[in-house]
C-alpha positions in Angstrom: 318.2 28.1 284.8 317.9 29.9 281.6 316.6 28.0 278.5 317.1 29.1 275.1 314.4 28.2 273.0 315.1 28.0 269.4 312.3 27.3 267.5 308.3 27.8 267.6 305.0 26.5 266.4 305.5 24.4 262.9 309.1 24.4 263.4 309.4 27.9 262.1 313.3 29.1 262.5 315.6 32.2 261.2 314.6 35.4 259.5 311.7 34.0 258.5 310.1 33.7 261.6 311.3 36.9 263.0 309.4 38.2 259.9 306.4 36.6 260.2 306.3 37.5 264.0 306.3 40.9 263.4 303.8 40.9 260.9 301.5 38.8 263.1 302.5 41.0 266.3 301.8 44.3 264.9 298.1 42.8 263.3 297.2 41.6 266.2 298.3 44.6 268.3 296.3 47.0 266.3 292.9 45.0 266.0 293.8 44.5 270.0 294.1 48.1 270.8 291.4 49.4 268.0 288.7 46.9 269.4 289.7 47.4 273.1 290.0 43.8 273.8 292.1 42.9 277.4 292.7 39.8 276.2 293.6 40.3 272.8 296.3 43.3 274.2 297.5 40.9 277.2 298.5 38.7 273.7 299.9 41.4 271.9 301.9 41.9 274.9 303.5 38.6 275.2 304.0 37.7 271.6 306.2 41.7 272.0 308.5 40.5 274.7 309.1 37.2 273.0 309.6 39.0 269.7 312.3 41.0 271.3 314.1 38.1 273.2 313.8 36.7 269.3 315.7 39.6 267.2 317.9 40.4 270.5 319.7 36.7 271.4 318.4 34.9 268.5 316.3 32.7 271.0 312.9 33.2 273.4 314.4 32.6 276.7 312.8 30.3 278.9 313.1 30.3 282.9 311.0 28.0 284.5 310.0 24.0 284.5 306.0 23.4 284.4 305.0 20.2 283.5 306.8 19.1 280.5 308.1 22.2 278.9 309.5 25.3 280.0 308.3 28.9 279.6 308.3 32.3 280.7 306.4 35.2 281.9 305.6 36.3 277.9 304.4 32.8 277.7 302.1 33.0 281.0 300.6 36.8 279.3 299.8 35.2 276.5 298.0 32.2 278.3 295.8 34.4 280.6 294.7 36.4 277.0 293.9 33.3 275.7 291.9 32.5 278.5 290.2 35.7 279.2 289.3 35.6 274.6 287.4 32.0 275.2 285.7 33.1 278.3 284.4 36.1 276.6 283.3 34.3 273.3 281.8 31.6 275.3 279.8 33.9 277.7 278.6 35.5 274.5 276.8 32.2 273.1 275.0 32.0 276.3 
């Protein structure tokens, strides 16, 4: 079951969000690809395929049920970047 998901973080909706997307996708793919961080390029990577399911149906589109929200692979990528950017910083302090 597909799930069209309309809005994001702060309730952020229309050209305005597609606009700041960009902006924040194409930042953070740069610093991700200049500094050679995995986990800042596994982002990048996700917030791209939900930026294009934004400008191409209006919507991120959502496929499976976990927990209490749905999400997607982009969504999964972005998790595992996250993940791999606080493992990194906190095996650093140590």
């Amino acid at each position: 079951m597909i799930v069209g998901n309309y809005g994001v973080s702060f309730g952020l909706k229309g050209i305005f969000l597609i606009f700041l997307s960009v902006i924040f996708v194409f930042f953070l793919t740069f610093f991700s690809l200049k500094m050679e961080l995995w986990s800042l390029i596994l982002i990048s990577i996700g917030g791209w395929i939900n930026l294009i399911d934004r400008i191409r149906f209006g919507y991120v589109r959502d496929y499976w049920w976990f927990g209490s929200v749905y999400n997607n692979i982009a969504d999964w990528i972005i998790a595992i970047g996250v993940g791999l950017f606080l493992i990194k910083v906190l095996w650093k302090k140590k």
